[in-house]
C-alpha positions in Angstrom: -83.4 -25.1 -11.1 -82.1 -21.5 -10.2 -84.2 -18.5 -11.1 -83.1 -16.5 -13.6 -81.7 -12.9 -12.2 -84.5 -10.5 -12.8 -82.0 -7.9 -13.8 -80.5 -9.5 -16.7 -83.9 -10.4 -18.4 -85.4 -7.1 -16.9 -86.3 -5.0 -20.6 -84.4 -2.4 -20.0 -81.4 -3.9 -18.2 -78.9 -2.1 -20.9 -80.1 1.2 -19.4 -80.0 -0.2 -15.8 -76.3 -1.6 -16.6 -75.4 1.9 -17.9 -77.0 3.5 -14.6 -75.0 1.2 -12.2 -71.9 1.6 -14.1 -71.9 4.9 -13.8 -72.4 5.0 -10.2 -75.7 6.1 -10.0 -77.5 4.4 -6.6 -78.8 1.5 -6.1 -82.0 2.8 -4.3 -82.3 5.0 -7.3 -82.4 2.3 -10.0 -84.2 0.2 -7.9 -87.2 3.4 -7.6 -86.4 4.1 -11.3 -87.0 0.5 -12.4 -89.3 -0.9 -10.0 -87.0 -3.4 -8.9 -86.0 -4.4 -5.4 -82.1 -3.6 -4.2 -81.1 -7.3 -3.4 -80.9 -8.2 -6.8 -79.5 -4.9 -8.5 -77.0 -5.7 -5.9 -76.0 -9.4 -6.8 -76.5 -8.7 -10.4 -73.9 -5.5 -10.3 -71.6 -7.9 -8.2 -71.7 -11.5 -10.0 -73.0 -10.2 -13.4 -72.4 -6.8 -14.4 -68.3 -6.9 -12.9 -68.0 -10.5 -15.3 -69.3 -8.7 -18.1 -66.9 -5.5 -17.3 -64.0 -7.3 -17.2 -64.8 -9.9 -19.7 -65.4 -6.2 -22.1 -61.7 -5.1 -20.2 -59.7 -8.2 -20.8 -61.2 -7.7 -24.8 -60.1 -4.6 -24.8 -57.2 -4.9 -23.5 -56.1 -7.8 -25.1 -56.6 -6.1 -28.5 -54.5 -3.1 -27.8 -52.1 -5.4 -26.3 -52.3 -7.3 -29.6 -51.6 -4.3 -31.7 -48.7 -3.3 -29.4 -46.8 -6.3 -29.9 -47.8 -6.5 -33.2 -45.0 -3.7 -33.5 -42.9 -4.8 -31.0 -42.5 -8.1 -33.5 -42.1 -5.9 -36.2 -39.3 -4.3 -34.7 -37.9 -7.4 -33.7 -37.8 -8.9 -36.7 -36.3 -6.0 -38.7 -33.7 -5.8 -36.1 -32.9 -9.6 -36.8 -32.7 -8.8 -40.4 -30.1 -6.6 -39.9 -28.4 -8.2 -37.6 -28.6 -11.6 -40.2 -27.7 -9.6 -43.2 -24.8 -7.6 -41.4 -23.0 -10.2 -39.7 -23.0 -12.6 -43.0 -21.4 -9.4 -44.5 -18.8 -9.4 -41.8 -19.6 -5.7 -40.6 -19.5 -6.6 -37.0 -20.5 -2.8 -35.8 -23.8 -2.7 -37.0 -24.5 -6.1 -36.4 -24.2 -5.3 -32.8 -26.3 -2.5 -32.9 -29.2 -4.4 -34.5 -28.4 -6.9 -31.7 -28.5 -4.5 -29.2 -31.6 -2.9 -30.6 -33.3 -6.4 -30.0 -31.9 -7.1 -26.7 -33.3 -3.4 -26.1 -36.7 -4.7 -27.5 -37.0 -8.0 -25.3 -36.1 -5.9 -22.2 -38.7 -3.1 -23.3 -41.5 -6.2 -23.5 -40.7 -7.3 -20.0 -40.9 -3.9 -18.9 -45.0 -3.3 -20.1 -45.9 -6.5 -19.1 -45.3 -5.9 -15.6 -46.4 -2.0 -16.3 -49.7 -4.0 -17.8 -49.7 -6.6 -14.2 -49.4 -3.8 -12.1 -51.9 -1.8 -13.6 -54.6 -3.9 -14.3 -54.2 -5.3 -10.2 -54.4 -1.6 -9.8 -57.2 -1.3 -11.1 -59.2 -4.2 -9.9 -58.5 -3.1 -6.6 -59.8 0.3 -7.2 -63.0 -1.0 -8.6 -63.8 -3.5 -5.8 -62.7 -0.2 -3.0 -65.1 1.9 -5.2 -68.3 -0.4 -5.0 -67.7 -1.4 -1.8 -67.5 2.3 -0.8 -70.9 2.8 -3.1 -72.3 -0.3 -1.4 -72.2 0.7 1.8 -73.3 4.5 1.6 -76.3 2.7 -0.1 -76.6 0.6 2.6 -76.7 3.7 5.0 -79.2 5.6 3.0 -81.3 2.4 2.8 -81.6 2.3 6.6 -81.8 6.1 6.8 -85.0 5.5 4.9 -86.5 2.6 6.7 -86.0 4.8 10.1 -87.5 7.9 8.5 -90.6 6.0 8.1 -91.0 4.2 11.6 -91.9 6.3 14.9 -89.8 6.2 17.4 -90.7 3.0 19.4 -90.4 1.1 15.8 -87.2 2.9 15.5 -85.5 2.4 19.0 -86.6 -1.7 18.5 -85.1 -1.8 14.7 -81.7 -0.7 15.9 -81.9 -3.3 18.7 -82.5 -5.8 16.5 -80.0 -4.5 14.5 -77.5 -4.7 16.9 -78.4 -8.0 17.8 -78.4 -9.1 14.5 -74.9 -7.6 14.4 -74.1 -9.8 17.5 -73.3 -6.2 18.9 -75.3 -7.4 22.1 -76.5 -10.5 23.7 -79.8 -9.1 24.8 -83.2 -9.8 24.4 -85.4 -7.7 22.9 -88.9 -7.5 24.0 -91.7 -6.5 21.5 -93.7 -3.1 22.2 -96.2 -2.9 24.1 -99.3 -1.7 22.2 -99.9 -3.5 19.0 -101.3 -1.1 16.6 -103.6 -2.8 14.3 -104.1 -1.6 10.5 -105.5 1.6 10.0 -105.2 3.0 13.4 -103.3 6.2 13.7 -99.8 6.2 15.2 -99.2 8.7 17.9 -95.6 9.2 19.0 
């Protein structure tokens, strides 16, 4: 059975959430919180983004639902007017009130490609913005892990990096001196 993601059952993971969403770093949460990047990473990507646009689509479908709640109101007074003038035989303002719902239909068709367009907008957006955040995250991450290796350890990381990469075929041969635990480095 999986394990579950420490993030989600984490106690605090409202304030973590909060902190991801807005945009504060991954390194930082994970020093803040005592947790370790990998996960803050898969939880912002396969939990937190459901959960935002599950809370989106909610949102969205509401106001949508109150916007064509009017819309239908507006169609359906327009009918009546249209029903109650043409069965009195004064043609004129039956064809405004059936222009008025032609108008109507064409202004529905209009927001829901407004609403399309928008919402791929915006998922696009979010998924250049955390990919973007992601990878300056990534950068200070190694940053880090070079700051605290001397220069030998730091010369063979970005070798194996770039191997890793498949940046080069070569091999890469381990330092020379060992240094054991507890012996000073000297660079």
């Amino acid at each position: 059975m999986p394990k579950p993601c420490p993030i989600c059952t984490h106690p605090k993971r409202l304030e973590i959430d909060r902190e991801i969403i807005s945009g504060t770093s991954i390194l930082k949460i994970s020093r803040k919180y005592g947790q370790k990047q990998d996960p803050l990473y898969q939880h912002a990507k396969n939990h937190l983004s459901r959960q935002l646009v599950q809370a989106y689509e909610k949102k969205a479908l509401s106001e949508s639902m109150d916007l064509l709640g009017m819309i239908e109101d507006i169609l359906i007074k327009a009918k009546a007017i249209f029903d109650r003038n043409f069965e009195a035989k004064k043609d004129v303002t039956a064809l405004k009130a059936l222009s008025e719902q032609r108008a109507t239909i064409e202004l529905l068709s209009k927001i829901a490609a407004y609403l399309h367009e928008s919402r791929a907008m915006e998922l696009q957006t979010a998924t250049k913005g955390y990919e973007v955040r992601r990878q300056e995250e990534e950068r200070d991450m190694a940053k880090t892990i070079i700051d605290n290796l001397n220069s030998a350890e730091a010369d063979m990381f970005i070798q194996l990096l770039e191997k890793g990469q498949g940046l080069t075929n070569k091999e890469i041969i381990p330092m020379d001196e060992f240094i054991w635990e507890g012996e000073d480095v000297e660079e």
